[in-house]
C-alpha positions, 0 to 999 in steps of 0.5 A: 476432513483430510482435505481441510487440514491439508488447506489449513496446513497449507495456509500455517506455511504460508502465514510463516514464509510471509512473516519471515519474508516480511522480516527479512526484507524489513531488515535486510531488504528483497536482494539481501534476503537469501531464500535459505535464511527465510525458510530456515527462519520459517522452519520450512524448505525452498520447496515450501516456498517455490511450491506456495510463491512460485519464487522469491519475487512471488513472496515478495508480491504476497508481503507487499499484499498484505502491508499494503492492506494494513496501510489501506485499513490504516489509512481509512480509518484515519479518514473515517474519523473525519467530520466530512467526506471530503475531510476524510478523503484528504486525511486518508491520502495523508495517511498513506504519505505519512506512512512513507516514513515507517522503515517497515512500508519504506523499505518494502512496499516503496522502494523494494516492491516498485522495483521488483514488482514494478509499477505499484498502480498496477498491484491487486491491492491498490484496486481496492482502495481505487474503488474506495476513492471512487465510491467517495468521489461520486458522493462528493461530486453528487453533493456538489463538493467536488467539480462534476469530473469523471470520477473514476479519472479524479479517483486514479489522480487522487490515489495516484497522487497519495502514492506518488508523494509516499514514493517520493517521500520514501526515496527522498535523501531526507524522508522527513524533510520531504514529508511536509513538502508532498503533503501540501502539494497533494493538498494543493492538487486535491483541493483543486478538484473543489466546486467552489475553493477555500 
């Protein structure tokens, strides 16, 4: 019994440093944001957050995590209301582009997380919807939707090309003005792995 409280103790704190984290870095950004304001926000000590994280950078690492989960879900939602596969795989990659304009995903997942983090292809949460885009890729390449490329080659171009556009997007001078241009590029070079275009 002990030992399950101490894991649900421990779980409380660390849904209360990643929400005041989130909250920080969102209005403040990662170098901004004082790891005193964040666990006083949370009500703990720099010893919570050293002991759950490791460091600040570690915190980061976990709100990036679970936003970038939020926008995956998000993301395939959108593409599980489409009328096709293949609609649905674009609609998804739009999604992910459109979200480059929430300050939330902006500031956090897009510009602060590459450049604390580093590469975002890299990140655990980014595996997931790899595997998605893969799974969907070989079902359009069996239903001969798609040229008969290595799908998990066309998967990390696929996502690689949603991410890039966000990430573009995001540290455009002008977010909004750079929204439409990334979309129908990653449009155009999507629809260049179709069977038979048009």
């Amino acid at each position: 019994m002990a030992v399950g409280r101490r894991a649900e103790k421990m779980e409380e704190t660390r849904a209360r440093l990643v929400a005041a984290a989130r909250r920080a870095f969102a209005e403040k950004g990662y170098a901004e944001a004082s790891m005193d304001d964040l666990t006083a926000a949370a009500g703990l000590t720099r010893g919570a957050l050293y002991h759950n994280f490791g460091d600040k950078r570690g915190l980061l690492a976990a709100v990036v995590q679970q936003i970038d989960a939020e926008m995956a879900a998000r993301a395939q939602a959108i593409a599980a209301r489409a009328a096709t596969p293949w609609e649905g795989l674009l609609a998804e990659g739009v999604a992910y582009i459109e979200m480059a304009l929430e300050p939330e995903v902006q500031r956090i997942v897009l510009l602060d997380g590459p450049a604390v983090l580093g590469d975002p292809a890299q990140w655990p949460s980014q595996n997931a919807c790899l595997e998605t885009t893969r799974r969907t890729v070989e079902g359009l390449i069996a239903d001969g939707v798609l040229k008969p490329v290595d799908p998990a080659a066309a998967a990390w171009l696929i996502n690689g090309a949603a991410l890039n556009a966000a990430l573009w997007t995001a540290a455009s001078s002008s977010p909004e003005r750079a929204l439409p241009k990334a979309i129908e590029a990653f449009r155009c070079l999507a629809q260049g792995l179709l069977a038979k275009p048009g």
